[in-house]
N, C-alpha and C positions, 0 to 999 in steps of 0.2 A: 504494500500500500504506500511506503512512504517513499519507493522508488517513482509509483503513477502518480501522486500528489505532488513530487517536490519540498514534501515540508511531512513530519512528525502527523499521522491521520488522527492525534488526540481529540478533537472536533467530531469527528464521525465518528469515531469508537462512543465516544462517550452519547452521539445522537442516537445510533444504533439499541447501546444499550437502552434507554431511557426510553426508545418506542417500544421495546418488548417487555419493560415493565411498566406500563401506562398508567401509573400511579404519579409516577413524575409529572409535575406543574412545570417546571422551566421549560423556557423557550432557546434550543440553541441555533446558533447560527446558517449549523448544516440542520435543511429539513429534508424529506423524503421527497418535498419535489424541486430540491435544486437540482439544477443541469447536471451531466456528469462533465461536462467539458469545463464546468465551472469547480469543481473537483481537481482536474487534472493540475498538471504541471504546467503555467501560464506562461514558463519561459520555453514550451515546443511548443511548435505548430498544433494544431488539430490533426490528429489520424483521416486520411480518407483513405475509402477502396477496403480491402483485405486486412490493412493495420488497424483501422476504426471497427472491425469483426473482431478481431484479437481483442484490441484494447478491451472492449464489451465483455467476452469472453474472460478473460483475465479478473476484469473488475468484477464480474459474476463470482467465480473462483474467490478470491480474496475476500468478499462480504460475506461469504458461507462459510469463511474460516473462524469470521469474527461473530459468529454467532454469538448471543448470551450464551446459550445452554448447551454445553461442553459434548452431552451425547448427539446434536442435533447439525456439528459439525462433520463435514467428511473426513471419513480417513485418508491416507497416505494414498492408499491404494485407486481410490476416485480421482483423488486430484488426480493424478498422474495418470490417470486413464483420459479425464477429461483435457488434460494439456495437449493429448496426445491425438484427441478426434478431432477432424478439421470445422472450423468455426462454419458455426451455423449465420446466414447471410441476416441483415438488420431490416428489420420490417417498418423503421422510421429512421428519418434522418439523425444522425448521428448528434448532430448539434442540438434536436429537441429532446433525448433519451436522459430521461431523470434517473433517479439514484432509486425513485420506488418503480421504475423501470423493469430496473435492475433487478432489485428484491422480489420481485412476481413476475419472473423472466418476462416478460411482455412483448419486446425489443428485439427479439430472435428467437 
């Protein structure tokens, strides 16, 4: 995550956590429907083509890691299954794919 971000993903961890226990009142900065491009790392271009299916791909990967609940993360053995299937093409432009997108694969 903090290679795609450019910066420490302390923000989104802590958003992530806090929507799966919706008990939480505070409001933070990253919500569910910031962009992901507004996520990324604003000193690279934007992904197009087959690297903007990766990037998607990847950023799926990584939020399933961070799951809250420990057993609801993939194993080893997933990940590296799914690193290894060729990315499924994006069913919205890449520049409008949120971050709850993401989280309820929607986006490919």
């Amino acid at each position: 995550m903090e290679v795609m971000m450019g910066r420490h993903p302390g923000d989104l961890i802590s958003t992530l956590s806090s929507h799966a226990s919706s008990s939480s009142s505070s409001i933070s900065p990253i919500s569910q429907q910031t962009l992901l491009k507004d996520v990324l790392d604003q000193r690279i271009s934007l992904p197009k083509n087959r690297a903007a299916e990766g990037v998607v791909h990847i950023m799926k990967i990584a939020l399933a890691c961070l799951h809250p609940n420990p057993h609801s993360r993939p194993a080893m053995g997933n990940i590296s299954s799914e690193l290894a299937t060729k990315w499924p093409p994006l069913t919205k432009p890449f520049s409008t794919i949120t971050l709850e997108d993401i989280l309820s694969h929607t986006c490919s």
